[in-house]
N, C-alpha and C positions, 0 to 999 in steps of 0.2 A: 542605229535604228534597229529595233527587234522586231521580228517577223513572226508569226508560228502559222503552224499546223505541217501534218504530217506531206500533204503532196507539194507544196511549195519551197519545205526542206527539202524533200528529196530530189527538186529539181533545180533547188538553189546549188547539192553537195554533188551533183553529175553535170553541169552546163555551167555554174559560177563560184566553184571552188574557193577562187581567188577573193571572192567579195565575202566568205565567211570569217569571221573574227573570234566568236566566241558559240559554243554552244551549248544549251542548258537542255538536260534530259528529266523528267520525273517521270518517264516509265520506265522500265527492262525491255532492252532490245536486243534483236539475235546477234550472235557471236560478228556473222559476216558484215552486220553493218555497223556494231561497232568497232569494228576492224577498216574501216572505210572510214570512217567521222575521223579517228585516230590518226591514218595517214595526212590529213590535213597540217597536221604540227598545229592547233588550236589550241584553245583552253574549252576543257570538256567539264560540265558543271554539274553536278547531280541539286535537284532543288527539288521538295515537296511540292505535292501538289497547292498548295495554299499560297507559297512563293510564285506558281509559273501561274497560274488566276491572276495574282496581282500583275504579273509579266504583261498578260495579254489582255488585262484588264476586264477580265470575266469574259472573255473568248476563248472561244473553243480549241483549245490547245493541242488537244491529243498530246499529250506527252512531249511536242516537239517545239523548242526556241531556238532562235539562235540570232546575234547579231551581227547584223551587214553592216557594212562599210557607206558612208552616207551617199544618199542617190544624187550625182550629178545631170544633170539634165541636159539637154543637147542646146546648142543654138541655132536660132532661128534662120542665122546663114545655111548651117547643114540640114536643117531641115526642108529649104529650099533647094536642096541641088538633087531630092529624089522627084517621082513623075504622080505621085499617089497622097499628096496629103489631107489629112482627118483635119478638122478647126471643132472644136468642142466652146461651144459658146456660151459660159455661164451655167456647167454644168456642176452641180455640187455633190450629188451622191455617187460616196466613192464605191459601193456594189455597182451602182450603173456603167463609171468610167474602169473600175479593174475590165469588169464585162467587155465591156466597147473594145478597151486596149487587145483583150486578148482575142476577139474576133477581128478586128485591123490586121494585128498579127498574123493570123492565119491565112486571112485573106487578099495579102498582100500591099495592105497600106505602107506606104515607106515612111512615113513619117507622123508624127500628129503634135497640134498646137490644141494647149489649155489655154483659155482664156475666159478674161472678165469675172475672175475670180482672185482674190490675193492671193490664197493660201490651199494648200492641201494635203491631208491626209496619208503621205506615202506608205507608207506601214501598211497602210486599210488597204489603200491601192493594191499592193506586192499581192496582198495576201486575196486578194478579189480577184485579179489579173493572171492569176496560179502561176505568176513568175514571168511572165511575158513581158511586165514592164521593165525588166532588166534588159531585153533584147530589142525593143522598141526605140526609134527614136522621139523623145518626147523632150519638147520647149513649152516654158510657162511665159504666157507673153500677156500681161495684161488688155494692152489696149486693140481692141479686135479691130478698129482703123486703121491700124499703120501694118497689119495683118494682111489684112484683106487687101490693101493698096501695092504691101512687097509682093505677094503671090501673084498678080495682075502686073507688076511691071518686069519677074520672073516667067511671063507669060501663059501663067496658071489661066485658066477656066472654072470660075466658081459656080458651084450647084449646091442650092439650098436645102433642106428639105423642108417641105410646105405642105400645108393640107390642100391648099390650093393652086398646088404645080402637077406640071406632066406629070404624066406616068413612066413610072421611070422604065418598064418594059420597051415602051416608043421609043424610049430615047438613044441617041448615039454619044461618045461622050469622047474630048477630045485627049489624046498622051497625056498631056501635065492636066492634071484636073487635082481640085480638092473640094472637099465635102464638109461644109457645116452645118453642127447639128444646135440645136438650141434645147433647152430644160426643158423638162416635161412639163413644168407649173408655167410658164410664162412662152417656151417657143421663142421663136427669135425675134428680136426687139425689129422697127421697120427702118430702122438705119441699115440694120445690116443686110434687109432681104433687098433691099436697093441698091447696096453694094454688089451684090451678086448678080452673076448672068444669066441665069436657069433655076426657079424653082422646078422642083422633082418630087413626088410622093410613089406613095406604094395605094395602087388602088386596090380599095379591096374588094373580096368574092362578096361577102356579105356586110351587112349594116353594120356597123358599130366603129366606140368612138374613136380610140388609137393604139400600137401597139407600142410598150416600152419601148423607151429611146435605144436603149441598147441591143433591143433584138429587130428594129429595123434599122438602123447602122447597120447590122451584117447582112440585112436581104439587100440593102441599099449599096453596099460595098460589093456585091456577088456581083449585083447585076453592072456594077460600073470597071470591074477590072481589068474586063477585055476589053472594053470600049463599046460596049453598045449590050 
């Protein structure tokens, strides 16, 4: 898998060492940090800029490639044994889900479940997520029923987010809790919000219609990781 830009190498070559394999430069970097790339024992590749374009397939590169070692993903057993997980229900844009993962991350989610989606974009993720999603536990689980049924008999507390739930201010929220979010175009289908035990919204100060999914995940996340 090849990754680029210049903050997500530099936090792949000081936190994931072990997962770099090869890396391609087309700019001049200073002495100390090619002296740092070097120690790795890699293969270090000088490539024109017209080569690392093709790389990153006309993204924005800054100068930095390099290839990881392919992303394995957690399971949904270990995903169950933390007290914090995210359920991402049929969300497809990988800037919203890097986004998500790396506010999760900080905020203390232990875990998160993709679903209702086949496939995705890892690369775009790494490089959305500024490298969070190597430290993240994340499961791709299709079927968001057999999901939402394990986390419920793992003793999970689910809380939806809904236009038409609490406000999550009011709310108290129980140890094992998880949190599902649904796409911005569709919101979560009503299998699932029947599944769940607590729709939750974020009320707002003023009118209007909704905020990105990704940046209410993290007020959504703030206010659930104490429990109330």
């Amino acid at each position: 898998m090849i990754v680029y830009g210049k903050q997500i190498f530099l936090y792949l070559l000081e936190k994931h060492p072990d997962l770099i394999e090869e890396v391609y430069l087309s700019k001049e970097i200073d002495k100390k940090l090619f002296s740092k790339i070097s120690s790795l024992k890699v293969d270090i590749k000088r490539v024109d800029n017209k080569k690392a374009q093709a790389m990153a397939k006309g993204g924005n590169h800054q100068g930095f490639l390099v290839k990881v070692k392919e992303f394995e993903f957690s399971s949904f057993k270990d995903i169950k044994s933390g007290e914090f997980v995210l359920v991402l229900a049929g969300l497809t844009d990988v800037g919203n889900i890097g986004a998500i993962i790396r506010s999760a991350y900080s905020l203390g989610v232990t875990g998160i479940v993709i679903s209702m989606i086949n496939n995705i974009n890892l690369s775009a993720v790494a490089r959305t997520s500024s490298g969070a999603m190597f430290d993240m536990p994340i499961a791709l689980v299709k079927d968001i029923g057999s999901v939402l049924n394990e986390l419920k008999q793992s003793s999970f507390e689910i809380y939806c987010a809904d236009m038409d739930g609490e406000d999550v201010r009011d709310c108290e929220f129980a140890l094992k809790k998880a949190l599902v979010l649904g796409s911005e175009g569709e919101g979560l289908p009503n299998r699932v919000l029947k599944s769940c035990d607590k729709k939750i919204k974020i009320k707002m100060q003023r009118e209007f219609d909704s905020l990105n999914v990704s940046v209410a995940c993290a007020i959504l996340c703030d206010r659930m990781r104490d429990g109330k």
